[in-house]
ROPAZA-967155 format. One record per residue (C-alpha): y, z, x. Coordinates in Angstrom, 2 decimals. Layout:
N
REC:y:z:x
REC:Y:Z:X
...
END
This chain:
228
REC:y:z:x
REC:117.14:94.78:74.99
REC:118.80:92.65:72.42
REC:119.12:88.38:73.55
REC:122.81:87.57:73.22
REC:122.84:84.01:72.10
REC:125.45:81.44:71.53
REC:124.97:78.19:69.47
REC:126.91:75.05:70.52
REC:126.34:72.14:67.82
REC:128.86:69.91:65.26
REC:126.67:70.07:62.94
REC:127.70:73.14:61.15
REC:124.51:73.53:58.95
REC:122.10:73.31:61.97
REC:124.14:76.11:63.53
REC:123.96:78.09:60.16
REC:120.31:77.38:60.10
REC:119.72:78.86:63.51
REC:122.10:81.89:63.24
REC:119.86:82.99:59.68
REC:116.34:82.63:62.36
REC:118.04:84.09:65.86
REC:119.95:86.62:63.69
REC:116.56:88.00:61.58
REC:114.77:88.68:64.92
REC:115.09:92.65:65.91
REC:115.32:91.16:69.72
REC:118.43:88.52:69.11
REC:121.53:88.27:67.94
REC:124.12:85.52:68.05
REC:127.63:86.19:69.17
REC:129.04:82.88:68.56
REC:128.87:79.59:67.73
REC:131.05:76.43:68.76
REC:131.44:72.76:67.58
REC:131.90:71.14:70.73
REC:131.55:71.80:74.31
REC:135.14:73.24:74.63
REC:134.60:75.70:72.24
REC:131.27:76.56:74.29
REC:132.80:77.03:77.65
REC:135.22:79.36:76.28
REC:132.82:81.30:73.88
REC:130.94:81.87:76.97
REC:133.36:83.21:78.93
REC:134.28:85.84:76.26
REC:131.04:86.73:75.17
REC:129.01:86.38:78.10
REC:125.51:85.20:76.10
REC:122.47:85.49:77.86
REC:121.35:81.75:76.37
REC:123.12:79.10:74.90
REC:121.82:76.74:72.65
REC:123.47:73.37:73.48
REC:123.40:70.10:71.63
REC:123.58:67.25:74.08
REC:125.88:65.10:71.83
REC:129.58:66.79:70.74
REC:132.78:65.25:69.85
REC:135.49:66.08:72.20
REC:133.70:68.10:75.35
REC:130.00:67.08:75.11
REC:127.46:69.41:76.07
REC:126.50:67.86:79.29
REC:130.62:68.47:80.51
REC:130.09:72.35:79.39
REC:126.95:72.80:80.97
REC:128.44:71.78:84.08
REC:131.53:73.93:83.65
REC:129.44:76.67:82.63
REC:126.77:76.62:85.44
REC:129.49:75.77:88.42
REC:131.80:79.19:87.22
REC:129.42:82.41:89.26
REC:131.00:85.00:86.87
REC:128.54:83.13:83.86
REC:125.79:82.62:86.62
REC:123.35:84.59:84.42
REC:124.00:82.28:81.55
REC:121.23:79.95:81.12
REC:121.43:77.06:78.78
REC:118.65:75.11:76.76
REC:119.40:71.50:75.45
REC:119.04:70.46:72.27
REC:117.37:67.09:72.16
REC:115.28:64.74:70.15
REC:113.72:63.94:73.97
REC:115.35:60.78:74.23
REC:114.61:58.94:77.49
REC:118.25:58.73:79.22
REC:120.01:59.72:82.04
REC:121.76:62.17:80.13
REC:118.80:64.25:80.14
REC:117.89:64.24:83.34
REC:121.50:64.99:84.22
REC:121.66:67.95:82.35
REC:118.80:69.80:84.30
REC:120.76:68.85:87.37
REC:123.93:70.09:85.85
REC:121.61:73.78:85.51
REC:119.98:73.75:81.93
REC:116.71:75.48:81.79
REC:115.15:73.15:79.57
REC:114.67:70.97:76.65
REC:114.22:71.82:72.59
REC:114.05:69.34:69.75
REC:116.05:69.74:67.02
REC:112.95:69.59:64.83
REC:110.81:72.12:66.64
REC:109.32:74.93:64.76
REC:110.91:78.21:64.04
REC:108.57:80.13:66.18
REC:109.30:77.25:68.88
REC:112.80:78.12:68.60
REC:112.35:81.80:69.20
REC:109.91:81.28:71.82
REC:112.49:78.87:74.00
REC:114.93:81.80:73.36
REC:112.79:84.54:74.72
REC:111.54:82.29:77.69
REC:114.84:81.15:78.90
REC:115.93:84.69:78.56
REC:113.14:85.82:81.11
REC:114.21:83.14:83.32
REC:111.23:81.50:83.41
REC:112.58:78.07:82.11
REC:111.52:75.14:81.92
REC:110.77:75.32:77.92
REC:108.27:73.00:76.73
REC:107.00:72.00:80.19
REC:104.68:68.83:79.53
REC:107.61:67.18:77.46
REC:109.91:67.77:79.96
REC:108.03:67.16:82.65
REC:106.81:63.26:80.86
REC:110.36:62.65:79.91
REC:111.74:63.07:83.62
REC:108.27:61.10:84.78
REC:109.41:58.48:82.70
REC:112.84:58.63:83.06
REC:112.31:57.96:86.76
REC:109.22:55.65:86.22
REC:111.42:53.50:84.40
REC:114.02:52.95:87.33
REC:116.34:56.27:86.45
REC:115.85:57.44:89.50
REC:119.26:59.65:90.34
REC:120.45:60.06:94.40
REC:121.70:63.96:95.15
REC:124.83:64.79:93.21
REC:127.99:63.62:95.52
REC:128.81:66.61:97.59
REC:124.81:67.48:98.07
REC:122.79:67.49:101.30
REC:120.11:64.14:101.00
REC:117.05:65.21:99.79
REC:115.26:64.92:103.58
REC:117.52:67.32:104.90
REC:117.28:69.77:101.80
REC:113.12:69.35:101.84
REC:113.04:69.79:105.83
REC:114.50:73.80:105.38
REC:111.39:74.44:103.08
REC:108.36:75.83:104.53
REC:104.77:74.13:104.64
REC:103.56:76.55:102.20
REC:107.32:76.25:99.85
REC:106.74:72.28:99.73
REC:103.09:72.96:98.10
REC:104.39:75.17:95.86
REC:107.46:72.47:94.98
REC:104.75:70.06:94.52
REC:102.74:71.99:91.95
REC:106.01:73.40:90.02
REC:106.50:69.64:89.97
REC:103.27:69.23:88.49
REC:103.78:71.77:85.47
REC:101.99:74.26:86.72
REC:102.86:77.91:85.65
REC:102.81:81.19:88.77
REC:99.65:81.69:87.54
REC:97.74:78.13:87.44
REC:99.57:77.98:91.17
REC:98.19:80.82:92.23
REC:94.43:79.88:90.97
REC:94.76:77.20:93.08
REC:96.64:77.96:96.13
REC:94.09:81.44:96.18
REC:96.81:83.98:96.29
REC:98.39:86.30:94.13
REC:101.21:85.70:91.55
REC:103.46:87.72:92.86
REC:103.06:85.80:96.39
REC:103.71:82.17:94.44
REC:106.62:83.96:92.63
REC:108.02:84.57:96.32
REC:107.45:81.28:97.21
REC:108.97:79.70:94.08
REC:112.52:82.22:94.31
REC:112.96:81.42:98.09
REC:112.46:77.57:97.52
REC:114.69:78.02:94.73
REC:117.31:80.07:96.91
REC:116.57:77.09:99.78
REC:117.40:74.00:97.66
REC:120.41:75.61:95.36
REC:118.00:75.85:91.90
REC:118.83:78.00:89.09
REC:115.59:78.05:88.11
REC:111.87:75.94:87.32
REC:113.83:72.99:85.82
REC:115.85:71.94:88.45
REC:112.42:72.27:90.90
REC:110.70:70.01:88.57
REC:113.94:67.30:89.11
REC:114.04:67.71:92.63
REC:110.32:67.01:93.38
REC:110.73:63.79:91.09
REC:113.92:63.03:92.75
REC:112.85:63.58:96.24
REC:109.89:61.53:95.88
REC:107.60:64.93:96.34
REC:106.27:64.03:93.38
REC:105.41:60.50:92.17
REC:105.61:59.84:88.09
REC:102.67:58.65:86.77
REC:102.63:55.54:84.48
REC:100.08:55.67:81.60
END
């Protein structure tokens, strides 16, 4: 199965520079590339990519506004998006997950990093490089950033009280970082069960996917950041 991607970025020799790396992978191929979140959003629409790589900062539409767009329209609910970011500590960032990105990627990751963020977003696993993300929303919130549900949203007491005994453990440890695996380990069950347990908490509190778990338990208060 070949990884439709699209690249979203201004800088037009950063988006040449990816296209040469997705483009020389047997599994990938890009079908488009915008300069601002605009052109994203209706890229999208046409080609229906299976990932999007989306800088943060565009003229015009940035790339907070099209993840938004993109993530509220169901016909591109497969779509899933992963920021591109020199993990900056702002709201921004935090936003974004909320707005339905899978994850974070510097701009000065690796190749294989690159690929790998691809390939993991594709399997809907998200959230790409976990302990970054996972510090940078700790300290985002540590820090004061704390963000109140999105207007429109049940409070966060309401949305918690629909999940299981068993759901709010697992929301705890997805909080945590911890992969189906490690969470299973722990809780003494099988992946598949956690996997379960992690869709239908998903399903329950309106999450794409591992990212916007990992928000909510910070947001909620499930989860407490810790200060070094």
């Amino acid at each position: 199965m070949t990884i439709r991607v699209l690249l979203a970025d201004d800088q037009a020799l950063l988006r040449s520079a990816f296209k040469v790396l997705v483009d020389s992978e047997p599994d990938m191929e890009v079908v488009g590339e915008a300069a601002d979140g605009a052109q994203a959003l209706d890229l999208a629409r046409a080609e229906r990519p299976d990932v999007v790589l989306m800088d943060i900062r565009m003229p015009g539409t940035d790339g907070l506004a099209a993840t938004r767009a993109i993530t509220a329209d169901p016909e591109l609910s497969a779509v899933r998006i992963v920021m591109l970011t020199t993990f900056e500590v702002n709201e921004y960032v935090v936003q974004s997950l909320r707005a339905g990105a899978s994850g974070f990627l510097g701009k000065g990751a690796e190749p294989e990093e690159l690929l790998g963020a691809i390939r993991i977003a594709h399997a809907g696993e998200a959230l790409l490089s976990p302990a970054a993300t996972k510090g940078l929303i700790a300290t985002f919130l540590a820090q004061g950033g704390g963000l109140e549900p999105a207007t429109g949203d049940r409070p966060y007491s309401e949305r918690l009280a629909a999940l299981t005994a068993r759901e709010r453990e697992v929301l705890v440890l997805v909080g945590g970082g911890l992969s189906n695996d490690e969470i299973a380990e722990r809780l003494d069950v099988s992946p598949l069960t956690v996997k379960t347990h992690v869709n239908r908490t998903m399903a329950k509190l309106g999450a794409r996917d591992r990212a916007q778990l990992v928000v909510t338990a910070y947001e909620s208060g499930l989860v407490r950041p810790r200060v070094e």
